[in-house]
N, C-alpha and C positions, 0 to 999 in steps of 0.2 A: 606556442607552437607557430612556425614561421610558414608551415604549409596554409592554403588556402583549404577550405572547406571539401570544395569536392578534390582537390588533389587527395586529403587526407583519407575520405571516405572511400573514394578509387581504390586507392593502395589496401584498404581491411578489406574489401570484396571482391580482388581481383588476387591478391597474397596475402592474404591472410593470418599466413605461418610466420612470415618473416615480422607483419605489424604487430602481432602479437608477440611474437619472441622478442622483438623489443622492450615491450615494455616489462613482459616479465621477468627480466635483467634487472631491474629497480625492487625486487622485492629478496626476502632471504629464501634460500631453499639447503638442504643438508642434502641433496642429490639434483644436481641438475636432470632435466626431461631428457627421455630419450629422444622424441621429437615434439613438435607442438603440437600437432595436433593430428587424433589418429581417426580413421575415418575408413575405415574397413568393414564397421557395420552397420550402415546407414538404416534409420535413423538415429541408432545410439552413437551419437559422437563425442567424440572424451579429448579433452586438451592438458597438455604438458602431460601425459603418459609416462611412469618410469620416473618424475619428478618428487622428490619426497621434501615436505614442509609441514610446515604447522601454524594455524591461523593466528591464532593466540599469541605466539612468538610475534607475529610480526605486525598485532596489534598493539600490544605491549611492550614485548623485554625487548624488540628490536629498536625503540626509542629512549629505552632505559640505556641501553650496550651504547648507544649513538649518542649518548648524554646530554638527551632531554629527558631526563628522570622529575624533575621539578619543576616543567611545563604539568598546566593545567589538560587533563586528558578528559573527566568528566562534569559537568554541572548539573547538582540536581535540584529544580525546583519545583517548590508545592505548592503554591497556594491554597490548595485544601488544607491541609495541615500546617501553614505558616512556615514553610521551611526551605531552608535554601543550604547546599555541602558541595562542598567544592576538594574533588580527589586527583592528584597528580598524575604521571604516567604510571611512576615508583608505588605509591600508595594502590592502585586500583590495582596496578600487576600481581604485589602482596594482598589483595582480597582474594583475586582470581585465584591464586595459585591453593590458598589455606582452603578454599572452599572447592578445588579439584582435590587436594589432599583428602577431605571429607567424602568425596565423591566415593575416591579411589578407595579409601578405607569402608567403604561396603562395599563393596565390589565392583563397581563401575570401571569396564577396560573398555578398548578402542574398538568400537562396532556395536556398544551397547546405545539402546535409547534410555533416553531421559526426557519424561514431558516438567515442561515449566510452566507453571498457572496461575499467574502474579497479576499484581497492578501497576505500575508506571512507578517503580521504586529503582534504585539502584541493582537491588540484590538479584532483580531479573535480569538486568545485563551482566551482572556477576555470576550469576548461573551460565547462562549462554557461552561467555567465556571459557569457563571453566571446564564444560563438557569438550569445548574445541581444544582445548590445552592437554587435554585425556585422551583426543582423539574419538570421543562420542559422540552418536549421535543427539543432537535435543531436537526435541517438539514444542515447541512454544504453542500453547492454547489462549487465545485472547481470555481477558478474567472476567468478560463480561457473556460468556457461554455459558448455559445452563449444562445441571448435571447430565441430560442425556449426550450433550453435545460430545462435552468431554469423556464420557463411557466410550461411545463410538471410537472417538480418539485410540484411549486406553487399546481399548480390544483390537485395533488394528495397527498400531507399532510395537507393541507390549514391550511398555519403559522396564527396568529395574527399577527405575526409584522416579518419584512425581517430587518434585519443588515444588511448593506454594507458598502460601501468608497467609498468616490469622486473618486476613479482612482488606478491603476497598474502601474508596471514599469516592465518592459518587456527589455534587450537590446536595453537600450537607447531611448525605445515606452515609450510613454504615452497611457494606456491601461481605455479607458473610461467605468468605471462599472456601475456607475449611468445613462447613455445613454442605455446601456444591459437591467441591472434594469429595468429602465421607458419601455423600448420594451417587456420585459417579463412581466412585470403587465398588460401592454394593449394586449397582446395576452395569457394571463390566464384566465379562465372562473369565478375563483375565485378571490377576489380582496382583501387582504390584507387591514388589519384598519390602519397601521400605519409602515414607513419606516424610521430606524435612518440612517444616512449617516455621518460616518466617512470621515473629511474635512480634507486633504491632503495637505500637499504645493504646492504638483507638479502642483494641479488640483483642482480649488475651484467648485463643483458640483452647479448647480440651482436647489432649493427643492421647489418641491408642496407645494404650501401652507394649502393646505387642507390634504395632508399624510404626507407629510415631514419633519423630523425635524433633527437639528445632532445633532451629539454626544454630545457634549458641552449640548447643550439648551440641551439635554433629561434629563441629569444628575442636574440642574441648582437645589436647594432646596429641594433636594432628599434625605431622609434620608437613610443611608446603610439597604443592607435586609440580616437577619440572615437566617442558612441554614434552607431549609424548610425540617422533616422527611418524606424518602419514603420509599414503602417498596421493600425488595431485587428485588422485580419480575416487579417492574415498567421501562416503559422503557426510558432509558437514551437517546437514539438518535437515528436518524434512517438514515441510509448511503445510499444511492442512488448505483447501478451498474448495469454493461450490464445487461440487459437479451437478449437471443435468439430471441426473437422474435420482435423485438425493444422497447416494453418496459420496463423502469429500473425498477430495484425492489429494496426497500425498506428494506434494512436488520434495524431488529429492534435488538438492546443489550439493556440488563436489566444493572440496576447499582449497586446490589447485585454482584454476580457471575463475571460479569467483570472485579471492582476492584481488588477481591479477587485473580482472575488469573493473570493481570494484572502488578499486585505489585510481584506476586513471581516470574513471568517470570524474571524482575529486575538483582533478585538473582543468578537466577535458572539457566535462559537460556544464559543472558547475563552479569553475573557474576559482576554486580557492586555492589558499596558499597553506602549509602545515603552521600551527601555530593558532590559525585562523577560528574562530566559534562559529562552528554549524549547525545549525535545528532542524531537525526533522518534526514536525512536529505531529506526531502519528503516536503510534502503541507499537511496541514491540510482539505485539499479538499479528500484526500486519506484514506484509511484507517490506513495506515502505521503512517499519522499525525495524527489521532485519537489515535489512542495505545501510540505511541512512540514520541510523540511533548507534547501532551495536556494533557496525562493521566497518562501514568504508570511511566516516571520520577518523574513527582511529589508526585506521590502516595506512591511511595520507599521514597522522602526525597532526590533527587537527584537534578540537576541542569537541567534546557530543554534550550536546544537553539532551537530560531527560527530564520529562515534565510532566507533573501529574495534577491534571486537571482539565478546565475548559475554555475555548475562545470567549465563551462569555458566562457571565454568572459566577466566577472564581475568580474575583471580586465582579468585575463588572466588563464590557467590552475591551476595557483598555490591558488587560491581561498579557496578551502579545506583543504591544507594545512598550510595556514597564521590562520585560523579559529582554526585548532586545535592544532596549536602552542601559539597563541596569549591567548584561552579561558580554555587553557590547559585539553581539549577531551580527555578520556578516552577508549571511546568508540563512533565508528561511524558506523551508519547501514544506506546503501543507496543501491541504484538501480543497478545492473552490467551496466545500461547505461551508468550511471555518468561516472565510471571508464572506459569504452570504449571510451567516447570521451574526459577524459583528456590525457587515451593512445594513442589516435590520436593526438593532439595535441601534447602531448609531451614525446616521443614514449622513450623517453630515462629517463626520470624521473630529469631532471633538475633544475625544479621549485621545487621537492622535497627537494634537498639539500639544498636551502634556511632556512630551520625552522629546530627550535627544538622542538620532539615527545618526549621528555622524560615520560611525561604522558601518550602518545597513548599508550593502551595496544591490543583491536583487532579491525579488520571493521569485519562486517558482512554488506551481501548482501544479497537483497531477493527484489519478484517483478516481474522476470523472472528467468528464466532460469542464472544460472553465467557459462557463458564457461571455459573449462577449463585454455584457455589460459589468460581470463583476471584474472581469481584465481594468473595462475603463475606469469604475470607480478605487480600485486599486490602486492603479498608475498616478490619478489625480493626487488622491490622499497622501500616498508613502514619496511621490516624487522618483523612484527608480524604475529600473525594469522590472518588467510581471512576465515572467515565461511560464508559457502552458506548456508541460509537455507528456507524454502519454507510452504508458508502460503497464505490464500484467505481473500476477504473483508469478507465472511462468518462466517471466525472463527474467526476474531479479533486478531490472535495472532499465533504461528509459529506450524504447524505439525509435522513438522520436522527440529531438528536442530540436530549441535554436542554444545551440552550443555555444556557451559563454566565454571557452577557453578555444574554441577552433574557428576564429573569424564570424561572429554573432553577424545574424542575417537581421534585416527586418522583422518588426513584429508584424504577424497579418493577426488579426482577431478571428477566430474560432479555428485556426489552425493548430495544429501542437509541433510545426514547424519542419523540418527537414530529419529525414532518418539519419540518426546518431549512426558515425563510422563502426562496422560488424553488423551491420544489418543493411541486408538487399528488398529494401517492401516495394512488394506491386502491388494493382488494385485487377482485379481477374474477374471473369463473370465464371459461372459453371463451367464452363467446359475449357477451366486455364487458362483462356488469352487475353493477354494484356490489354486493358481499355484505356483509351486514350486520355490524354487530362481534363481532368473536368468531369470525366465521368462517371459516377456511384457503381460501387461492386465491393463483393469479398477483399478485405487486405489481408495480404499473406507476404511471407517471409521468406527469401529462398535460402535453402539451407547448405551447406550446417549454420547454424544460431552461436552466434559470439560466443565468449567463454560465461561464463555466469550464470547462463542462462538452464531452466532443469534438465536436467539428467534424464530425469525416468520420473513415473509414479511409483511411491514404494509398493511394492510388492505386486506392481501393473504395469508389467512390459508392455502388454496385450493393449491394455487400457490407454495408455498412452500413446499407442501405435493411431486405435482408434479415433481417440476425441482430436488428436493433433494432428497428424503426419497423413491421412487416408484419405478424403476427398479432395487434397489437393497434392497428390504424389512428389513429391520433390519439394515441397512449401511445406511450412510451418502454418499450422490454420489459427491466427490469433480469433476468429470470431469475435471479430470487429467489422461493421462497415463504414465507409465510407470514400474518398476519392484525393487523388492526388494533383494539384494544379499544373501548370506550364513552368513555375519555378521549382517545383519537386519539392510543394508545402505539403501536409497531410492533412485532412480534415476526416478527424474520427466524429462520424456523426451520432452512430450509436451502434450497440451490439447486435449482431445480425438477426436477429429475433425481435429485433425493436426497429425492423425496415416494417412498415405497413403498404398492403397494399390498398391503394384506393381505386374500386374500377380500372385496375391494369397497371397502374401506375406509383412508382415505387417511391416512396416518397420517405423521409427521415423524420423520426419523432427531434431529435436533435436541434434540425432548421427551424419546425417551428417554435420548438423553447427558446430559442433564439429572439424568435420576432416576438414573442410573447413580455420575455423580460425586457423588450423595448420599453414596458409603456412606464411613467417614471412614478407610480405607484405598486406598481409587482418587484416583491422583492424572491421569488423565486416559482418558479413555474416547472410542470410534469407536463409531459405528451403518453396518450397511449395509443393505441389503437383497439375501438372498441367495435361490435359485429353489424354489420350493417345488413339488410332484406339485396337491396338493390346494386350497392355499390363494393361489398364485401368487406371491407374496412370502412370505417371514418375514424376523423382526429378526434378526441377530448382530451380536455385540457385541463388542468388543475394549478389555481393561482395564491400565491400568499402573498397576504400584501406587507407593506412596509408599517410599520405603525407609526401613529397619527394621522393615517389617511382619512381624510372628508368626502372623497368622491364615492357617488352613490354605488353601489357594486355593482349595479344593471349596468351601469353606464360606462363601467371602467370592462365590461368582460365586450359590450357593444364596439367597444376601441378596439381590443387586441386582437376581436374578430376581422376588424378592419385592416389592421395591420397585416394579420397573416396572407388576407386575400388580396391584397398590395404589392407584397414583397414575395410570397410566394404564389400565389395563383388561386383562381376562386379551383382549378384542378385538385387541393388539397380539399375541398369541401369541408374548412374546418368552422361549426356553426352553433360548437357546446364546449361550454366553461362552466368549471365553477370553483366557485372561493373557497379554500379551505384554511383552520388555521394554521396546520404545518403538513407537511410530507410524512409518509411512513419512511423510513431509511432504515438501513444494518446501521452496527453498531459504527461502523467505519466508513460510514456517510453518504454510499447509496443506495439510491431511490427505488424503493422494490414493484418495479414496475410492473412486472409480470403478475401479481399478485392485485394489484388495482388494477388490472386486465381484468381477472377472473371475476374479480366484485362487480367492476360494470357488468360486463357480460354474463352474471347471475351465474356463474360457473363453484362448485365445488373448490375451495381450499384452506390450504391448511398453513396456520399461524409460523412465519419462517423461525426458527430458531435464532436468528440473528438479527430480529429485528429492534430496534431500541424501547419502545413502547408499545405493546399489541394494541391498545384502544385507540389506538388512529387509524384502523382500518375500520372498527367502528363508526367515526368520523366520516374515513371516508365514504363508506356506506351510505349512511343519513346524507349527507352532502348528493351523493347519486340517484339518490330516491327523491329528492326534490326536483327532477327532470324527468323521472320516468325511468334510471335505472337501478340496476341492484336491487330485483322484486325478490331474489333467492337470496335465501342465508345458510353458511355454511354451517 
């Protein structure tokens, strides 16, 4: 694109109908929009209204029709299972379709739900598809949710029919989903008509014979289903995530508006070309595998890998990089987790030298927060650009990036770079008004929210109204903090619940993980804020080190203490650390901070359902109690 940066971004928040209508000219539609975008009930805002298309279509058969039928459209590989399959546009389209035929042949029409509860195999983006080709809704349930999780689910979209797999693989586990399954149907209020079950080598599953059927048998003399037309404002899926108050909420995305932003971000934000191999390297249990696995590769005419396994331990660190040597990646967007623990592992970048990148051109990170120090050991290792950039299951797609296809700005380190064109962010204190640069507050979003971005919470106008749109009237509430520079960078410092106050003063758990993973022995660090007599808050700090470290651990938490009251100020009073050997995390890599609140602060709670390991909250306990906190056990 030949515009500059801010002319681009000017034009999506100042006309926004017109920037948009462009580009949704590049996609198919069987009814053009009656306008782009309608905005008569604010907050519910709806784009390309009156437009009728189909995602599926122009995931697929719109590359088939264009004849790239024989371009590579998916790659899948396992290292768990030794496995690597490589499916054409033509070949995955004919999956989709046989296994919407299967859909359709039990009853699955356009408006019904379907949850999918797989592992990182093909056949779950062959689901997903497939439901978009029908016109259904799907619910993708991460496969690593315990059965209540998935009841919950169950009972609040109420599928027709549940997709799943005999089984997971997990380091070296055999992870039984159909055992989950069968527990979450009998503890759902709702009961599911019918359950296909993707049959496994690892793990041949026992099906009900009165719900049960697999894969195989569902497809057996099924003829394929052609796309079914919907229109832009129906909605394509709906994504489960925290809420506050424990229960998940339901983001709904339309399949108008989403594609449409989708496919340009492709371009836009992540600079590739159609043809090109993209990784996401995530679970289509996440959001990140919704956009960037299942959706917007394909939609651009690009190649998706799916990959099922781990940064490390499947075989060893060098994992991600045999991947994007062997499938020749272009581009890789994953979690600053990832990278943290193949720099623990292999502190020196060793398994790097092994391959040739000649294709790699950037990673991008997003997910958390990217510190600055794994940005720099990145950059060092891989030689290209590291873009951090920052985005929610909410909006489907990135707020802020440094756009690789709209005049790529400087990197700044701990930024996540300039707001992506369709989004207006300020940084506002309580009472709405704009703080000047530099200054820490609420980021919010003024509305209406690009196209892609959720709809509603299923069956929570109300709920939605609430958690998003109501303390800051006219803004979008991401519930995020942090502050905007003088060149209109962003610095998400942490989620607004994770500002601590110290004696008056508001300070970021964020900045000082920052200064923390200075010291060249930590390889990742926590902030919380824990209850202080005198000061109301203080920092504590949680450290992993890098292995083969020899520095004495008194000595190395004596430094970072040093560091903080350096770089940020003895104001932070931060004057307790302590080593642990890993973090509690979700399954999707972060840090459950709230929860090592409560343990410091001797507080009541209760084990998250999403967390990867419960016994590291044990850990971090005993770790707390060697200071004096965490005398309360839940």
């Amino acid at each position: 694109m030949s515009l500059s940066y801010s002319a681009v971004h000017r034009q999506s928040v100042e006309n926004p109908e017109q920037f948009w209508g462009e580009i949704g000219e590049k996609l198919h539609w069987y009814s053009k929009w009656d306008k782009v975008l309608d905005d008569s009930n604010p907050p519910f805002y709806r784009w390309f209204p009156g437009g009728v298309t189909n995602t599926c279509y122009n995931a697929l058969d719109r590359h088939v029709d264009e004849g790239r039928g024989n371009d590579i459209a998916v790659i899948y590989d396992s290292p768990v299972t030794g496995t690597i399959e490589k499916y054409t546009f033509r070949e995955f389209r004919d999956k989709v379709a046989l296994f919407a035929g299967a859909l359709k042949a039990r009853g699955v029409r356009k408006g019904d739900r379907v949850i999918i509860y797989m592992p990182m195999i093909p056949q779950a983006v062959i689901a997903m598809l497939a439901c978009a080709r029908l016109g259904a809704i799907h619910s993708v349930v991460f496969g690593g949710f315990a059965s209540h999780e998935l009841a919950v689910r169950i009972d609040d979209c109420k599928p027709k029919v549940i997709v799943s797999a005999s089984c997971g693989i997990e380091h070296g586990k055999i992870i039984d989903y159909k055992r989950l399954l069968d527990f979450a149907v009998e503890l759902a209020h709702f009961k599911p008509e019918i359950c296909i079950i993707y049959q496994r080598e690892q793990m041949k599953a026992q099906l009900d014979e009165d719900r049960d059927m697999s894969w195989k048998q569902a497809q057996l003399g099924i003829a394929p289903a052609q796309c079914v037309p919907v229109e832009s404002t129906d909605p394509l899926y709906i994504l489960y995530t925290s809420g506050t108050t424990g229960q998940p909420k339901g983001i709904v995305r339309d399949n108008g508006g989403h594609m449409v932003a989708l496919k340009w971000t492709m371009e836009s934000v992540y600079n590739v070309k159609p043809g090109e191999v993209f990784w996401a390297a995530s679970d289509v249990g996440w959001v990140v595998g919704h956009s960037y696995i299942a959706y917007a590769p394909l939609l651009h005419g690009c190649t998706t890998v799916i990959f099922e396994g781990k940064p490390v331990g499947t075989p060893d660190p060098g994992t991600f990089w045999r991947i994007i040597s062997e499938h020749d990646v272009s581009v890789l967007f994953t979690a600053p987790t990832a990278f943290r623990a193949i720099k623990k592992e292999d502190p020196e970048g060793k398994y790097i030298a092994r391959y040739n990148f000649s294709k790699f051109r950037t990673l991008f990170l997003a997910g958390e927060r990217a510190d600055p120090d794994t940005v720099k050991w990145a950059e060092k290792q891989l030689q290209v650009p590291v873009i951090d950039h920052w985005w929610q299951t909410e909006t489907g797609w990135a707020i802020a990036a440094n756009c690789q296809g709209i005049e790529p700005g400087p990197v700044k380190y701990g930024s996540a770079s300039r707001a992506v064109p369709g989004y207006d962010v300020k940084v506002v204190n309580a009472e709405l008004e704009e703080l000047p640069a530099g200054q820490m507050g609420d980021i919010v979003v003024k509305l209406p929210l690009p196209p892609g971005t959720m709809m509603t919470i299923w069956k929570g106008d109300n709920r939605f109204k609430e958690n998003y749109m109501t303390n800051f009237p006219g803004y979008y509430q991401t519930s995020d903090a942090g502050y905007i520079d003088e060149d209109g960078y962003i610095y998400i410092m942490s989620r607004t619940d994770d500002i601590i106050n110290v004696a008056g003063h508001r300070l970021s758990t964020g900045a000082i993980e920052a200064e923390l993973c200075e010291h060249p022995d930590v390889a990742e660090s926590a902030v919380i804020g824990v209850a202080d007599d005198l000061k109301g808050e203080i920092p504590m700090g949680f450290l992993v080190l890098k292995n083969g470290v020899d520095t004495p651990p008194e000595m190395i938490i004596k430094h970072v203490i040093e560091y903080v009251r350096e770089n940020i100020g003895p104001v932070a009073s931060f004057k307790q650390a302590v080593i642990v050997n890993r973090l509690p995390k979700t399954r999707s890599g972060k840090i459950l901070r709230a929860t090592m609140r409560k343990i410091a602060n001797g507080e009541e709670y209760t084990v998250p359902p999403t967390i990867d390991d419960p016994a590291i909250l044990d850990e971090i306990s005993e770790a707390l109690q060697t200071i004096g906190y965490a005398k309360k056990r839940s």
